[in-house]
N, C-alpha and C positions, 0 to 999 in steps of 0.2 A: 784717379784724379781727386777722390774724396780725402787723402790724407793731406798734402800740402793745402785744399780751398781749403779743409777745413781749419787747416791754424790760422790761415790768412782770414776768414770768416770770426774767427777769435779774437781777434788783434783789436777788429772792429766791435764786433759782438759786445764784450767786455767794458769797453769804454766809457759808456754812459758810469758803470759801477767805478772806474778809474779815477772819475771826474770826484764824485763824491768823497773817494781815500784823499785825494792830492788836495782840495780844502778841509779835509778833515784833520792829516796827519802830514801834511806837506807833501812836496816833491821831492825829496830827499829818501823817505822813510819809502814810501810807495814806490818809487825806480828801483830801487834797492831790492826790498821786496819780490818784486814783480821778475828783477833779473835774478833772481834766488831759485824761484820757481823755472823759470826759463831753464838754466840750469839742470834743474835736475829732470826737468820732461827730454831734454836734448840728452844726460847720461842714462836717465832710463830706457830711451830710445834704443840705446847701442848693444841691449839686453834681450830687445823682444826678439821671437818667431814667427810670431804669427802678425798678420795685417791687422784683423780685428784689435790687438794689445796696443799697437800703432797709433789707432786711431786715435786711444786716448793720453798715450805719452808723449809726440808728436803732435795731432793735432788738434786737442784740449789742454792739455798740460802748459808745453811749449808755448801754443799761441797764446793762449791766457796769461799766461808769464812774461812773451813779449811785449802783449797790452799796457800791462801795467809799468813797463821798464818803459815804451815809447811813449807814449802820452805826457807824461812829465815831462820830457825833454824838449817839447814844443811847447807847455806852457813857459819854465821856466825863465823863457828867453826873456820873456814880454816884463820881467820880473826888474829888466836889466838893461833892456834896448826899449827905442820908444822911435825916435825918428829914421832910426837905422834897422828896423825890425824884419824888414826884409830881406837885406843883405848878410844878417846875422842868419834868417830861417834858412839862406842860401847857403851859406857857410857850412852849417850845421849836417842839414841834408845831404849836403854835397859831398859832406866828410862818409857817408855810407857808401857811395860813388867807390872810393879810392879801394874799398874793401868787394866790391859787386865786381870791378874791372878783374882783377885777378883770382877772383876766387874762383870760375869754372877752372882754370889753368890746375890750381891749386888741387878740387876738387877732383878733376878725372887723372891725377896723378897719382893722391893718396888714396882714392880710391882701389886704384890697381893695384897699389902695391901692399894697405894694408887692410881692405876691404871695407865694407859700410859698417860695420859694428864699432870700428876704431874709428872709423869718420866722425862719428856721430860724438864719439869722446872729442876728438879733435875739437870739433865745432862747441862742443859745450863748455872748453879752457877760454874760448870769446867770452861766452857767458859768466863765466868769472869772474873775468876783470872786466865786464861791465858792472859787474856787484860795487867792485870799488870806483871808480867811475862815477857811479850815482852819490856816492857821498862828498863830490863837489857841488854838489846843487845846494844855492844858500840863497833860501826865499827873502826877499827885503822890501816886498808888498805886503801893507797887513792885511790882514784875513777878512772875507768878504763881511758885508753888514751883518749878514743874518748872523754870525756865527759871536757878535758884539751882544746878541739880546738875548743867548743861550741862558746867561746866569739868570737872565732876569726870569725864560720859562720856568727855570727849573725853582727858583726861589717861589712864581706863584703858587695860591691855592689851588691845585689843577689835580682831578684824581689821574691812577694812574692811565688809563685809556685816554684821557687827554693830552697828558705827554707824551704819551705814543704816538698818538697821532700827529703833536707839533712837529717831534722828530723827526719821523716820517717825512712830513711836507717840506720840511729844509733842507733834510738832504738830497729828497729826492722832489726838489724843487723845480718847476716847468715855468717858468717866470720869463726864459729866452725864448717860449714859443709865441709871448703875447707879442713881440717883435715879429710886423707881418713881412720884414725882409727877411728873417730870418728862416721862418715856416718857408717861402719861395726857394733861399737858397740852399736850406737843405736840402728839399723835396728833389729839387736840381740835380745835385750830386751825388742822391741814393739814385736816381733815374740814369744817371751818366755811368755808373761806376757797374751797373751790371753786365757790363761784355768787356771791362777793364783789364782783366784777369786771363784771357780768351788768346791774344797773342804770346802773352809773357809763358803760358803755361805750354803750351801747343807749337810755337815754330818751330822749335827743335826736331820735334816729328814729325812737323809738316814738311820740312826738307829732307829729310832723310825719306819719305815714300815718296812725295813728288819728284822731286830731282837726283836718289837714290845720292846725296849727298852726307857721309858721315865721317869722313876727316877732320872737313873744316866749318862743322855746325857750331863750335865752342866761338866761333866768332860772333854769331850774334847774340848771344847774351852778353858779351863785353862791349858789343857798338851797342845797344842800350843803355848800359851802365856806365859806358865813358861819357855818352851824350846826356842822359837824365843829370847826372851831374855837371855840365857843362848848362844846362837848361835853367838848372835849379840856381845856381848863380848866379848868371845872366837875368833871369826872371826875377828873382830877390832886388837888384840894382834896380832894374825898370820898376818894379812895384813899389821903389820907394819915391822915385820920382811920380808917381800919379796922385795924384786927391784923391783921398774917400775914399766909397766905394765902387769909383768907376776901376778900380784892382779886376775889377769881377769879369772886365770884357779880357785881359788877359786867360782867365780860366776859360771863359767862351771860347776864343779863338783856339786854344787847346784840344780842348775837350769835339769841340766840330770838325778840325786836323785830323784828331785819333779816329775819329769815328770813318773819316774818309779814307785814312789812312789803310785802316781794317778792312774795307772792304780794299781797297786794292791789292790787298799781297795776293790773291786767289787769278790775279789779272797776268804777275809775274809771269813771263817765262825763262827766266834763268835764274839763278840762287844769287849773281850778282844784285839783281833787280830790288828782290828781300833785304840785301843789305843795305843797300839805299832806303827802304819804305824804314827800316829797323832804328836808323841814324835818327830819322826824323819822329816815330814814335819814343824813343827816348827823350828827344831833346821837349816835347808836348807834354810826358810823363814829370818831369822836371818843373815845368812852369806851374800845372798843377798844383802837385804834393806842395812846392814851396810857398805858394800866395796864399795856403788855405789861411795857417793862422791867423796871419796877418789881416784879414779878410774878417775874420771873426772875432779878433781885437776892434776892430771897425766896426762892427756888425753890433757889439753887444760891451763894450769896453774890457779893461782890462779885470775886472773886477767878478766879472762872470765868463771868461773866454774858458776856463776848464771846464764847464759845465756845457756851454756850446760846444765844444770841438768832441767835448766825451757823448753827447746826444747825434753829433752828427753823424761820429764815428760808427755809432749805435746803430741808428739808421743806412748804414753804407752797408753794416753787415749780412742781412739777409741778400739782396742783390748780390754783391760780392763774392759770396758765396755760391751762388746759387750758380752763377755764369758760367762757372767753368765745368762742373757736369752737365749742363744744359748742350754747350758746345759736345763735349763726349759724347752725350743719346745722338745729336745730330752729327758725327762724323759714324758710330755704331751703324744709324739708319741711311744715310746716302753714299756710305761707305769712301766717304775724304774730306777734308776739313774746308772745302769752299764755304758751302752753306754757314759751317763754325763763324769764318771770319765777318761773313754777311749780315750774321744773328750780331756779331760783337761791333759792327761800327754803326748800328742803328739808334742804341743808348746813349752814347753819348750825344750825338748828333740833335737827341732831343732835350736832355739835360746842359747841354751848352744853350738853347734857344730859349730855355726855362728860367734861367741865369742870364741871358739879357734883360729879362725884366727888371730884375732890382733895383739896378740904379735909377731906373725911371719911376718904380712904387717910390724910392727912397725920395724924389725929389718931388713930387706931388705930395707927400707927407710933410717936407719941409714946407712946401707951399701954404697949406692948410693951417699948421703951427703959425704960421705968421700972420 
């Protein structure tokens, strides 16, 4: 379980350092980049024998590489859209959808036939032509404040320990934490996202021992992936018709869904049943991922939203990570994955309640201003 959390823990992990590339060297250079690396952790992958070597081409390599290729691709929007920011994040997201619907099809075909060493090549020819891909990214916001008064540190009388230290504080600037919606709502969705991972990784196994179902397990990771995308669209349109940042009770109502959601696959008793709870954790997973940015363009404007989304992402990491070995000790110790699903719809459940608050800080702060 430790090699896939772990890239997925990377993705996030990394972020915070993402944010800093993407105002420092744009989004162009950094996606580029970051799919370069992707690249070749996915063709080193195809190379190893051992789990251990894995660990690190796979799920350090790869996902650190993914980091830096995804990150850009959510700020750039906001670069370009403005009233339409959601239906564009919807768009966007969605277009992963069309690639997640066929890919197990894909997946346990070329696997049999040309085994996982060539898979792993296979998957890493993506990674390529997202190389070239990232160099349509053409930033036409200019560059944050700090980065206008650069000549001026470097031109004062400052020894060298002092420029270090300015440097230092600019890049790795915490200026979106003095924003007390922002500390609320990310606290929110590092607290939500730690049993996120719990279903995605685990149903496939959980049908095939519960219901001794293994023909037609490949369907639900595509009713996920056809609904998340279906979500994320759907979710993009509605979050642009709302104000503000009442966007956030959309992620509420999500994220409270998923978590009740979780807990009822272990209630199922037929593999029909799962594919039903499956449709609708998709379509929850969807509204999510798509309103984040958008949320945090609001949150903190356009001008610092790389530095919020690469801090939040930062923060999502450890949780994230952590959930889906957690669920493994607990299916190892009570020997089946009820308990698992149990553990995983209790975080969000608390991080969606966490996330009603903002809009109501948000508006007793305007009150106060006035």
């Amino acid at each position: 379980a430790w090699v896939g959390s772990l890239a997925m823990g990377m993705i996030f992990f990394c972020s915070p350092i993402v944010s800093i590339f993407t105002d420092r060297i744009g989004c162009r250079t950094t996606a580029a980049t970051g799919a370069a690396i992707a690249f070749i952790g996915l063709l080193s992958s195809s190379f190893t024998k051992s789990l251990e070597v894995r660990y690190f081409t796979y799920g350090i390599l790869f996902g650190c590489g993914s980091s830096f290729a995804f990150q850009p691709s959510l700020v750039i929007l906001g670069h370009y859209f403005k009233r339409r920011l959601g239906l564009a994040n919807g768009i966007v997201a969605g277009g992963s959808c069309l690639i997640s619907v066929p890919l197990p099809f894909f997946l346990k075909m070329v696997g049999k036939a040309i085994g996982l060493a060539h898979t792993f090549q296979v998957l890493s020819a993506l990674m390529l032509i997202q190389i070239f891909l990232s160099l349509t990214y053409r930033p036409i916001l200019p560059p944050s404040c700090d980065s206008q008064h650069d000549g001026q540190d470097k031109l004062g009388s400052r020894s060298m320990r002092q420029q270090c230290w300015s440097q230092t504080r600019k890049y790795f600037s915490l200026r979106v934490f003095r924003r007390k919606t922002y500390r609320i709502w990310a606290f929110g969705i590092a607290t939500a996202v730690l049993g996120y991972l719990v279903p995605y990784m685990n149903l496939v196994k959980y049908v095939e021992k519960r219901f001794q179902e293994t023909k037609k397990d490949w369907i639900l990771p595509v009713c996920l992936g056809a609904m998340s995308g279906l979500g994320r669209l759907v979710s993009g349109r509605i979050g642009d018709c709302i104000p503000g940042l009442k966007k956030i009770y959309l992620q509420v109502v999500s994220f409270v869904l998923l978590g009740i959601l979780c807990m009822m696959i272990p209630q199922c008793q037929g593999f029909e049943g799962v594919i039903v709870i499956c449709l609708f954790l998709g379509l929850c997973d969807g509204c999510f991922t798509t309103i984040m940015a958008p949320i945090a363009f609001e949150l903190v404007g356009p001008m610092q939203a790389s530095q919020a989304i690469g801090y939040l992402m930062g923060l999502m990491a450890v949780p994230m990570t952590a959930g889906t070995p957690i669920a493994g000790y607990l299916n190892d110790y009570f020997g089946n994955y009820d308990a698992a699903f149990y553990f995983a719809g209790v975080p969000p459940i608390i991080g969606g309640l966490v996330l009603s608050v903002v809009p109501l800080v948000h508006q007793r702060m305007l009150k106060k201003q006035r």
